[in-house]
N, C-alpha and C positions, 0 to 999 in steps of 0.2 A: 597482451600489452594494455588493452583499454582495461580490463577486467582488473589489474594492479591498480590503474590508475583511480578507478574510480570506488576499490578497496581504501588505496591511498587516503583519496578525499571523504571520505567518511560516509559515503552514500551506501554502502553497503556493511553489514555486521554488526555485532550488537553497540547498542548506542547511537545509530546510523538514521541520515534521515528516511532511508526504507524503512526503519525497523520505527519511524516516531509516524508515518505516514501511514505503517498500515494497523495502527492501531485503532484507527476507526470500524476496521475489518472484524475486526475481534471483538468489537465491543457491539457490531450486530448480531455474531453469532452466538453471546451470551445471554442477548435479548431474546434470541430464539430462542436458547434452552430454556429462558425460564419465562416459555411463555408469552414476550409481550409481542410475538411475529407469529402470522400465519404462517405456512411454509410460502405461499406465492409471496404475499407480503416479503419474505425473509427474501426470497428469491428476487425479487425489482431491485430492493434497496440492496442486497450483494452485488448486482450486474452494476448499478449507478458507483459503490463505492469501491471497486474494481477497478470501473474504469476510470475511475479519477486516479486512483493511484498509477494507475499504468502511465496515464498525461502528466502526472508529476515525476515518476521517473524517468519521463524519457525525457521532461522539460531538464531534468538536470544533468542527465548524460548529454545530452547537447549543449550545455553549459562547460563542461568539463574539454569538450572537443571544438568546440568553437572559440 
């Protein structure tokens, strides 16, 4: 039921704010192919931009049920 709802509200899927949120994700790991991360470098700022997306989705799944 939650999993409908929060399809419903556009948190999830394409065009979805998961999917505008984890595009910072993607734009380290291109940094990495071409170079501009060490792999530790690449590795800090993946675990920092992780876990912010994890705190914004859960910020808005809570938002949905509250």
């Amino acid at each position: 039921m939650l999993w409908k709802l929060i399809e419903r509200r556009g948190l999830y899927g394409e065009n979805s704010l998961v999917m505008d949120k984890s595009l910072p994700v993607e734009e380290k790991i291109f940094k990495l192919l071409e170079g501009d991360y060490t792999y530790p470098e690449f590795e800090k700022e993946l675990k920092e931009a992780l876990s912010d997306l994890g705190k914004d989705v859960c910020q808005d799944v809570l938002k949905l049920i509250v």
